[in-house]
N, CA and C atoms as a LAMMPS dump frame, in Angstrom:
ITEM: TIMESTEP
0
ITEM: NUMBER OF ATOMS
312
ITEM: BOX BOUNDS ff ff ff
-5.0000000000000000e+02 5.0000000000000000e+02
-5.0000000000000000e+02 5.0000000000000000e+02
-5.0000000000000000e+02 5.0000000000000000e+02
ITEM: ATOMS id mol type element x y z
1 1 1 N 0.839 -1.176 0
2 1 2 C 0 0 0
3 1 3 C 0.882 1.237 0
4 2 1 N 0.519 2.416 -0.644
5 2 2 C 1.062 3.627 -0.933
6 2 3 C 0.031 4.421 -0.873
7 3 1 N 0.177 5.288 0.106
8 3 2 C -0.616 7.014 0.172
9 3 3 C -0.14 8.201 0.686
10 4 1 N -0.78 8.827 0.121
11 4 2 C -0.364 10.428 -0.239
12 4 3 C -1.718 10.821 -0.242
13 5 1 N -2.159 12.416 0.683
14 5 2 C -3.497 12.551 0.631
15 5 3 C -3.135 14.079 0.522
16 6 1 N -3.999 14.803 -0.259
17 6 2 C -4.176 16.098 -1.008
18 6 3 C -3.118 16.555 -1.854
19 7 1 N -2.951 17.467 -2.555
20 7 2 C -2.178 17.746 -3.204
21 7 3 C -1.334 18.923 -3.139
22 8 1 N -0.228 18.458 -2.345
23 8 2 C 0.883 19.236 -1.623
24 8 3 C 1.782 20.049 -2.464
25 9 1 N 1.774 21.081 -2.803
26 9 2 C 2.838 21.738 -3.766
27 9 3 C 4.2 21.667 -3.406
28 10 1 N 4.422 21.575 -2.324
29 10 2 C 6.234 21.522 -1.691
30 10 3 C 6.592 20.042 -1.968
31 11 1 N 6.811 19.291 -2.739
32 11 2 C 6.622 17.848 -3.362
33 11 3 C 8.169 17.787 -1.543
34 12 1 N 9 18.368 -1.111
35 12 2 C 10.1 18.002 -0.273
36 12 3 C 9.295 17.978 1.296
37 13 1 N 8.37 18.316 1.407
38 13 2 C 7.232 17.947 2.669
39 13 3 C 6.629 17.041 2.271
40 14 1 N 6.268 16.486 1.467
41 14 2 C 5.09 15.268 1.096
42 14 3 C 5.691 13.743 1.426
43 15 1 N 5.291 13.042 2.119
44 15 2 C 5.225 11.633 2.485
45 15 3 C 4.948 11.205 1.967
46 16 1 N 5.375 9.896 1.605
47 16 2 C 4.687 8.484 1.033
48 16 3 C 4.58 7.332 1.84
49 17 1 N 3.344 6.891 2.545
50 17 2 C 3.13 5.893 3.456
51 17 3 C 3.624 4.234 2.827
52 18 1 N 4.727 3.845 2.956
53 18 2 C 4.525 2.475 2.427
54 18 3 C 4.651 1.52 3.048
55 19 1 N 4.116 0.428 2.831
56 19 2 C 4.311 -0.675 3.835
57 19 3 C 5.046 -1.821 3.051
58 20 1 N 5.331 -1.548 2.273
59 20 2 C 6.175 -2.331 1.368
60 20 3 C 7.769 -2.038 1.52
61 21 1 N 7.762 -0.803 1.988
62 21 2 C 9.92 -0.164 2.183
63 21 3 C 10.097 -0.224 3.092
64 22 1 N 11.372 -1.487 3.146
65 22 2 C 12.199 -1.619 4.928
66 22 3 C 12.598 -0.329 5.383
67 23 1 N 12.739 0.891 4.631
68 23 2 C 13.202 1.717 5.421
69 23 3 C 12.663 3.059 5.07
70 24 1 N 12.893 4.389 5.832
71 24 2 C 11.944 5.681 5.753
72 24 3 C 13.712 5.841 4.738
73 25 1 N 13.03 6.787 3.586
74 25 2 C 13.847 7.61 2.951
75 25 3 C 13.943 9.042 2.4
76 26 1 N 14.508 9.591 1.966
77 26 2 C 14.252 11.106 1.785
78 26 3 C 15.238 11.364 1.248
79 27 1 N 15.104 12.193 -0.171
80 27 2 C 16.176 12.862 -1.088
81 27 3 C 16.201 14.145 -1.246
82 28 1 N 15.713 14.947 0.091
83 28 2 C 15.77 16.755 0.502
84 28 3 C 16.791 16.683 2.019
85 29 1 N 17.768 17.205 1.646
86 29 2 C 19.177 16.95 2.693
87 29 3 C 18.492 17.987 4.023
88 30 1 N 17.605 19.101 3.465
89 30 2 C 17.553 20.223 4.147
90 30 3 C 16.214 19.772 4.909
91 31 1 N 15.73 18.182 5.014
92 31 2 C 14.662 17.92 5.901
93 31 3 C 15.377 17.315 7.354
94 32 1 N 16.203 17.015 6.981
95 32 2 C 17.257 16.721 8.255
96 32 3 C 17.275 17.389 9.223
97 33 1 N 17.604 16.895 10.525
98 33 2 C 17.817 18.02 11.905
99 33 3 C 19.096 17.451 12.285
100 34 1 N 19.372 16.195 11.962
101 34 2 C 20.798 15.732 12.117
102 34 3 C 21.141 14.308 10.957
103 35 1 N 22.301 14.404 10.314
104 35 2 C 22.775 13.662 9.616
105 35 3 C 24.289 13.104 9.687
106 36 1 N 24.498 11.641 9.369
107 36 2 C 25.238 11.216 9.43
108 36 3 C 26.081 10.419 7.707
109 37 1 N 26.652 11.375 7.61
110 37 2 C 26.958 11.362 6.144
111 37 3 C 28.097 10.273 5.834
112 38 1 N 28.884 9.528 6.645
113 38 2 C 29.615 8.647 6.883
114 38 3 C 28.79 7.582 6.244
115 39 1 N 27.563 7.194 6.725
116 39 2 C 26.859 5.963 6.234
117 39 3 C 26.818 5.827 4.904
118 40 1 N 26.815 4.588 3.914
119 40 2 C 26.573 4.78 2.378
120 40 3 C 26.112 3.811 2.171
121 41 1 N 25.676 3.055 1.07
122 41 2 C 25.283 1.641 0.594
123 41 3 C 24.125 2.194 -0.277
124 42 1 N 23.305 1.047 -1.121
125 42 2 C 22.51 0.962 -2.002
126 42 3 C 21.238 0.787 -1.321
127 43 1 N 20.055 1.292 -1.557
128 43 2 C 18.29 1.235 -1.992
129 43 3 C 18.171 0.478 -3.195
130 44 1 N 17.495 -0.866 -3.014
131 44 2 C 16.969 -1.548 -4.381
132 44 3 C 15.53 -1.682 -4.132
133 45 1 N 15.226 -1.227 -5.16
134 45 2 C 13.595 -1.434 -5.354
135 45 3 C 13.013 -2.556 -6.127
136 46 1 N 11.911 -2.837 -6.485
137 46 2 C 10.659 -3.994 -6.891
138 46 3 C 11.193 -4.111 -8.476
139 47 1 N 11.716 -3.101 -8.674
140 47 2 C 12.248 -2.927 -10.567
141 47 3 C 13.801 -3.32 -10.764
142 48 1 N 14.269 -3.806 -9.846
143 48 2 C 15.264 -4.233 -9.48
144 48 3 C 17.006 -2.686 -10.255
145 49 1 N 15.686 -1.613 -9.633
146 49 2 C 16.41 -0.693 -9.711
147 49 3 C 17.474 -0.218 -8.461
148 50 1 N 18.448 0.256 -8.058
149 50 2 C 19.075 1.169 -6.92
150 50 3 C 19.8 1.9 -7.337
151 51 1 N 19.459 2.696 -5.978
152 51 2 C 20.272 3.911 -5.919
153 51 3 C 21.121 3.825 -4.591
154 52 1 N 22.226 5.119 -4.57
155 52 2 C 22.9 5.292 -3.309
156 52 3 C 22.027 5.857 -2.328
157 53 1 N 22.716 5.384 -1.344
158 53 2 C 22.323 6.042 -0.015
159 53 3 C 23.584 7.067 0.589
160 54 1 N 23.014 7.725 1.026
161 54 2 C 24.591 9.205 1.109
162 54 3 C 24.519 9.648 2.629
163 55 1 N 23.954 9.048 3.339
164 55 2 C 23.878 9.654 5.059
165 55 3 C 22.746 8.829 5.914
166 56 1 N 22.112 8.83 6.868
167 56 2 C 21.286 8.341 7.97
168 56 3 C 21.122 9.395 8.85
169 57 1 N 19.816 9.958 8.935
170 57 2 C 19.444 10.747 10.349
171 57 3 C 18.159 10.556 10.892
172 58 1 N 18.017 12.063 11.274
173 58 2 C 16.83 12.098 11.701
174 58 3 C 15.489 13.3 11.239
175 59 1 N 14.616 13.771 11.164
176 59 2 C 13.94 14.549 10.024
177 59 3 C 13.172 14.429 10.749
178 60 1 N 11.969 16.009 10.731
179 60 2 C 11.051 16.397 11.785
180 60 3 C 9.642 16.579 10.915
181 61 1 N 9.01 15.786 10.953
182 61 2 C 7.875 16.058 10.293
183 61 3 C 6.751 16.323 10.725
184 62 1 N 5.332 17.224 9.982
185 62 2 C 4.585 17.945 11.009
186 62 3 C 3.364 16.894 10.838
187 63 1 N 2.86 17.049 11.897
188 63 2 C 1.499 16.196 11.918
189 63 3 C 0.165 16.727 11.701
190 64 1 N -0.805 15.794 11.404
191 64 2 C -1.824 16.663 10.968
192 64 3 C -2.479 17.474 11.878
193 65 1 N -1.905 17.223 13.133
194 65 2 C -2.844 18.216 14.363
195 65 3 C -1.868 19.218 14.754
196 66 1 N -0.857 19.657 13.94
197 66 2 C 0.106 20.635 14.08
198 66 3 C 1.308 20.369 14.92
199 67 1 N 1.3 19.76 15.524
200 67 2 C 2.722 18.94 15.953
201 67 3 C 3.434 18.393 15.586
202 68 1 N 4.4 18.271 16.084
203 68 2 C 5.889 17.524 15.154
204 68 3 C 6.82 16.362 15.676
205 69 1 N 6.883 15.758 14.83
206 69 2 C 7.514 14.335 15.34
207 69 3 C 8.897 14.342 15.082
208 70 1 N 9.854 13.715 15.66
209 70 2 C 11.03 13.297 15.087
210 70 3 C 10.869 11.888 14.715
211 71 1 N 11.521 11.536 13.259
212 71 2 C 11.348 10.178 12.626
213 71 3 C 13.025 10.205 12.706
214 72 1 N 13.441 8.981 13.357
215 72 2 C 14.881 8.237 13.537
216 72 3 C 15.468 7.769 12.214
217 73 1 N 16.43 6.915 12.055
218 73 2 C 16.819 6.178 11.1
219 73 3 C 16.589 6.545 9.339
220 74 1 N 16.418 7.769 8.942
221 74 2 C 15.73 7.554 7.617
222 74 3 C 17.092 7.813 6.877
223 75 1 N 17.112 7.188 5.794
224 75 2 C 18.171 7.151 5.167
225 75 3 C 18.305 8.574 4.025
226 76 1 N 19.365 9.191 3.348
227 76 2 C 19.294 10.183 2.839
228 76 3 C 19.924 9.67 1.354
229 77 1 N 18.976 9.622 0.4
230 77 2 C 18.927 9.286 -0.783
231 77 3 C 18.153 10.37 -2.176
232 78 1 N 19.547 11.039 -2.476
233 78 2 C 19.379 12.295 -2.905
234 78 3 C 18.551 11.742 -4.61
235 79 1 N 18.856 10.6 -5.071
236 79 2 C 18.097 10.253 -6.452
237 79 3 C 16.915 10.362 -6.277
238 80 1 N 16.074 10.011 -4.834
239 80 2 C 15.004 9.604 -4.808
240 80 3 C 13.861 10.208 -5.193
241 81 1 N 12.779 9.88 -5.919
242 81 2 C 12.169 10.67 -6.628
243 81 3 C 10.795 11.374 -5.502
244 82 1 N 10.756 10.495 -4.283
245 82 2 C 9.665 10.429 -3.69
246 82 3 C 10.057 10.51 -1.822
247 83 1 N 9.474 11.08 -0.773
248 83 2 C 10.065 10.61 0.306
249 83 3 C 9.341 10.034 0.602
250 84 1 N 9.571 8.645 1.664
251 84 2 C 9.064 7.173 1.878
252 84 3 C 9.128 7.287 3.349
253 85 1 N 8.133 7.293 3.908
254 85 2 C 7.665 6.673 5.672
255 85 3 C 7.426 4.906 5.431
256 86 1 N 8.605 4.234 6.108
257 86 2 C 8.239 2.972 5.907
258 86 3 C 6.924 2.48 7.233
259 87 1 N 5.956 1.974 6.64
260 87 2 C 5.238 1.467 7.935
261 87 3 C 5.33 0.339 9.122
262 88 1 N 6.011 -0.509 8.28
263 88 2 C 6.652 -1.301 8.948
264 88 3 C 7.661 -0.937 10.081
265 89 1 N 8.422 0.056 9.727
266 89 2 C 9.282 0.806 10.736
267 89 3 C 8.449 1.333 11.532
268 90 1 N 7.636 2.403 11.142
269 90 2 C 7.229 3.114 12.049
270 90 3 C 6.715 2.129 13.684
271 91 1 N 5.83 1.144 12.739
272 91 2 C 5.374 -0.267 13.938
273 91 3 C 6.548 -1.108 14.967
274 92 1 N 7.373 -0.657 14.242
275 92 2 C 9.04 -1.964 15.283
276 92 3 C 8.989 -0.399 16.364
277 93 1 N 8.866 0.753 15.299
278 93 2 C 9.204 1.326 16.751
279 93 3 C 8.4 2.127 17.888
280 94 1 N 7.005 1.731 17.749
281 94 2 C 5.969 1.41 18.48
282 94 3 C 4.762 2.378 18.022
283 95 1 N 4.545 2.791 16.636
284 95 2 C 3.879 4.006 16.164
285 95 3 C 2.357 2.618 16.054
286 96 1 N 1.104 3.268 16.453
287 96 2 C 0.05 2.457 15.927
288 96 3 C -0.521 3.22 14.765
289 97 1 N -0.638 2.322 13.65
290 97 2 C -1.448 2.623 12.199
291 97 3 C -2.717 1.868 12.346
292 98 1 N -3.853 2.716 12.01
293 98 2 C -5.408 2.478 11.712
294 98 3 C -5.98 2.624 10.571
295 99 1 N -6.514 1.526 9.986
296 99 2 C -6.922 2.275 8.543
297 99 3 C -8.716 1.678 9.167
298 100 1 N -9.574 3.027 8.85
299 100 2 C -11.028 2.739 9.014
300 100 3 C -11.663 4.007 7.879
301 101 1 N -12.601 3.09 7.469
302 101 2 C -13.613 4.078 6.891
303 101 3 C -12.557 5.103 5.581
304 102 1 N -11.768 3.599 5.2
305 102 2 C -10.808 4.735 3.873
306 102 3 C -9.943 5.908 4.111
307 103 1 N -9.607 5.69 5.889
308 103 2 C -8.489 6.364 6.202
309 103 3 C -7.544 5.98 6.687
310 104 1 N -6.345 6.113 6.444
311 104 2 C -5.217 5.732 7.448
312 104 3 C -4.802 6.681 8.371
């Protein structure tokens, strides 16, 4: 599953919920609050495409009730066409997801 809800003009704020990507990613350096640029290795995707990975931090994103979270671990992958909230992650690290009535 993949969602994205309204249509966000700052495409470098916009999320992509997936539950399909082991990991949260992001290719806007300037969403960072701390980065670790030492880290490197490859992102392979379903198309048996990859790209590099160029750092690991952490990135503050706002919530829909105006508050702000810090998301851990997301990798910094400047090719990426899209930024990725993995759901699976979010769940190991104790976030609860609800989908009712065609919402998540």
């Amino acid at each position: 599953m993949l969602a994205l809800k309204g249509e966000d003009k700052d495409v470098n704020c916009s999320w992509y919920l997936d539950n399909g990507a082991s990991n949260h990613m992001c290719d806007y350096k300037e969403n960072f609050v701390e980065i670790n640029e030492n880290m490197s290795g490859n992102v392979s995707f379903g198309d048996s495409s990859k790209v590099r990975i160029e750092g690991k931090g952490t990135i503050l994103i706002s919530s829909k009730d105006g508050s702000h979270k810090m998301i851990n671990d997301v990798y910094y992958v400047p090719k990426l066409k899209s930024n990725i909230l993995s759901l699976g992650q979010l769940l190991e690290k104790g976030y609860e997801i609800l989908m009712k009535d065609k919402c998540l």
